[in-house]
N, C-alpha and C positions, 0 to 999 in steps of 0.2 A: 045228200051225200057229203058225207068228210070232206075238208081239204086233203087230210091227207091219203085221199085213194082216189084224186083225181088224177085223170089221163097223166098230163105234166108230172105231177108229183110219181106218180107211179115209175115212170121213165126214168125218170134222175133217180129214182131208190134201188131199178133193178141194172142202172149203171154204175152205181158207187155206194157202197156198201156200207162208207161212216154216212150219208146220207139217208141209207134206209135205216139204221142202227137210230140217228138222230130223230126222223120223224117218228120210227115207232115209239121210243120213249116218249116222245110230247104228246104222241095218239095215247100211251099206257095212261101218264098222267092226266089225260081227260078223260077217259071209260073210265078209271079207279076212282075218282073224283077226289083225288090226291091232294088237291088246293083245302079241299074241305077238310082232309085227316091234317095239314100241314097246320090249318089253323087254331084245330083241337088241341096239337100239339107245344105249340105256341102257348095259346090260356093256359094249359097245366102247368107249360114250364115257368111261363109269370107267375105261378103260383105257388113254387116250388123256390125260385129261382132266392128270394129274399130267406126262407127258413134256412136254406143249404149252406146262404152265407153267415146267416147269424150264427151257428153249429159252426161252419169251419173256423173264424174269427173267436169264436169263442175258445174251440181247441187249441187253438193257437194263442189265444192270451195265457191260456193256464202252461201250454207248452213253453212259450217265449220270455214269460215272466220275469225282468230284471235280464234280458239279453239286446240292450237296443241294435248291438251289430247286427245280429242274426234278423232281427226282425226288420231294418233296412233292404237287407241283402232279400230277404223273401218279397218285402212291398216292391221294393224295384224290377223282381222276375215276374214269377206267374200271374202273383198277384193283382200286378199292375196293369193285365190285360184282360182285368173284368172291369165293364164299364159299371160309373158311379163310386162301387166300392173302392178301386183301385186309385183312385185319383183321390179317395176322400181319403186314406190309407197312407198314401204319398205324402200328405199333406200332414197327418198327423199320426204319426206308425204307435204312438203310444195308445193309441184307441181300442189299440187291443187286447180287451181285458178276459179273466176266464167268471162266470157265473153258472154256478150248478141250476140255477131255476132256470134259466135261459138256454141252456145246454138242453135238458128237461124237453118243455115248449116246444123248443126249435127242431129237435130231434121227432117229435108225434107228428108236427104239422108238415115236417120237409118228407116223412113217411108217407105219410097221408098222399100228397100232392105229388110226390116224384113217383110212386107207383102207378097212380093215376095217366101220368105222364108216359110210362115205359108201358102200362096196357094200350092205351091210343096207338102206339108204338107199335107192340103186336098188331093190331086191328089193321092200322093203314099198311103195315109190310105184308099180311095175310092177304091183304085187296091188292096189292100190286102183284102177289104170285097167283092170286086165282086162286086162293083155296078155298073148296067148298067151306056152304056154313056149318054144317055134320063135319066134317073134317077139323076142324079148329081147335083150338086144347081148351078146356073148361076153366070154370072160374079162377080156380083153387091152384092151378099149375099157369096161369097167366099172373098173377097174382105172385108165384111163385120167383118165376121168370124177371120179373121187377123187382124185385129186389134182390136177385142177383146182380140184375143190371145196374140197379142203385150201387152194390158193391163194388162192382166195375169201372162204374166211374169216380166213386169214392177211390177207390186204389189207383186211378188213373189221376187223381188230381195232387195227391198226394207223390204221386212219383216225377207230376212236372213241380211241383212245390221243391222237393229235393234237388233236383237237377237244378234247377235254380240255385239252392243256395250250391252245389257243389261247384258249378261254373263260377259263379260269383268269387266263390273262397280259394280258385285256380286263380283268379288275378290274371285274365285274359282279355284283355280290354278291346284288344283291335276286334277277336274272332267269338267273345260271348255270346252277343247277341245274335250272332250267323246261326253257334252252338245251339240257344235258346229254341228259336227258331225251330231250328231241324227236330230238334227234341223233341220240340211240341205237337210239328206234323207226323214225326212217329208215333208218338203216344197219341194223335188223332184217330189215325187208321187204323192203330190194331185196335181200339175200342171200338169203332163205325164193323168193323168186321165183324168183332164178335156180336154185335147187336144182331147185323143182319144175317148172321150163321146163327143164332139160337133163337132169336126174338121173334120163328115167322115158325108157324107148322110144314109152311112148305119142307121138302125132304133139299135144303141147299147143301153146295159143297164149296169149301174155299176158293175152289176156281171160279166160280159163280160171282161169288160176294168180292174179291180183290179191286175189280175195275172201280166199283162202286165206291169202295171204302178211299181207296186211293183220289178217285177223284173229291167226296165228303171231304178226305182228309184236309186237303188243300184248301178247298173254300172253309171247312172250320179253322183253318190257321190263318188264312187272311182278313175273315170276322172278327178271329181274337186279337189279331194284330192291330184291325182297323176300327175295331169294337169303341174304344171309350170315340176316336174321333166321329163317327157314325152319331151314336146318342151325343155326344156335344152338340153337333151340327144341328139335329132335327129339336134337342132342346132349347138348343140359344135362337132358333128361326121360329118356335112355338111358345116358347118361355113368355112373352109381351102377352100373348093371347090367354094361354092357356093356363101359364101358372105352372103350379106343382106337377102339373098332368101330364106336362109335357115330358117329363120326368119316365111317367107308364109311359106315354106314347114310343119313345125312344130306345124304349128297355122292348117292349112289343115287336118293333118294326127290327131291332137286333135277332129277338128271342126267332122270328116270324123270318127272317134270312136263314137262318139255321132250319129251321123246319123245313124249309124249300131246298133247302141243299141236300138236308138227310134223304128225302123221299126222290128228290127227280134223280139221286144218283143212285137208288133203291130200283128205280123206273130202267135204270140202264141197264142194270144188271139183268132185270127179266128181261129188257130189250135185245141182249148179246143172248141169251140163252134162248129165246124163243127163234133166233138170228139161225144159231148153232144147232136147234130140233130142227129147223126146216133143210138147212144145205144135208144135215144126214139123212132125212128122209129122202132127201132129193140122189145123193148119191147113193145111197141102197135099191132106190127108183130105176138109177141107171145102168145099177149093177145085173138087176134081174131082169132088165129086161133087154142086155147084151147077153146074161146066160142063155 
């Protein structure tokens, strides 16, 4: 038997309600075998994760071109809270140059891998709502779906990039980085939402998906906040041993928080809606059987 439908457990879930909300999400995430989609997740997006930056770097040398202000002012926001690049960026903002071959390359191979990425995506949000496998949308329209979702977050990165430099060129030094911030946890959520409102065959509605995105939201903003210091930490304590690798390991165990946060907050959202089937079946229960 489950821990979670022993005697004990059961008691405390049918006394308090964020209790039973809580256990069924960690019961979802073990029936889905959610750890396993979150790591599929993970590998695609290492895989993705270095084309996307060569392509956005890239656009940005040929945008930036002879603007050292401008490109300061962007390394010091968004940029600055992608681990690796951001620090390397900091360090030397004129590295960023434009090349049509490399644009090219980087553009097939972050296709390639970020769709890959965004179908896993489908697949693990389809296991956490139960949808049959007849049920599921075929190759061609999951396929489809990703690279929406690629666009999504392509305009998503693009619109904290901007907010960056606009904060920056406001000359608000006490409340920027608050600004930053907020920005970022916005433009988290409403992209976690749209994911999990298109990316699933389940039939979801925004009420569904809110909890979830909101709470993603938050753990993706304090990843990216906390991101280059994370891979530092797990590099500099790996780096004697492992060398360059340490390098992937850090970028992994980043990529591999985020995948755990998209799904268990995916897990919640079925967990409040399967919460919300049951108390209305229960009061319809009550109703007919006081008519």
């Amino acid at each position: 038997m489950a821990w979670t439908t022993s005697d004990r457990v059961m008691v405390a879930r049918g006394k308090h309600p964020a209790i039973d909300v809580a256990v069924d999400t960690l019961d979802g995430w073990r029936r889905h075998k959610s750890g396993n989609n979150a790591s599929l997740l993970s590998f695609f997006g290492f895989l993705s994760i270095f084309p996307l930056l060569l392509v956005a770097t890239t656009i940005l040398g040929f945008v930036l071109d002879g603007n050292e202000d401008l490109q300061q002012e962007i390394v010091d926001g968004a940029l600055n809270d992608i681990p690796v690049l951001g620090e390397q960026l900091a360090n030397d903002p004129t590295s960023l140059s434009g090349s049509v071959l490399v644009l090219i390359v980087g553009l097939a191979t972050a296709l390639w891998s970020a769709t890959k990425a965004f179908v896993a995506l489908q697949v693990a949000l389809d296991d956490i709502w139960e949808v049959d496998i007849d049920h599921r949308a075929a190759m061609h329209v999951q396929r489809g779906r990703a690279i929406l979702g690629l666009v999504i977050v392509g305009v998503a990165q693009i619109a904290s990039i901007a907010l960056s430099a606009i904060v920056g060129a406001a000359d608000l030094p006490g409340i920027s980085r608050a600004l930053l911030l907020l920005g970022g946890f916005v433009v988290n959520v409403l992209i976690i939402a749209f994911m999990y409102r298109f990316l699933t065959a389940a039939p979801t509605t925004w009420q569904q998906v809110w909890p979830g995105a909101l709470t993603a939201g938050l753990a993706f903003s304090l990843l990216q906040y906390f991101g280059t210091g994370i891979v530092k930490r797990i590099t500099d304590n790996a780096g004697d041993t492992y060398g360059q690798f340490a390098l992937v390991l850090g970028l992994v165990t980043w990529l591999g928080f985020l995948a755990i946060s998209a799904l268990m907050s995916a897990e919640l959202n079925a967990a409040l809606a399967r919460r919300r089937t049951i108390l209305h079946h229960s009061r319809r229960g009550d109703e007919g059987h006081i008519t």
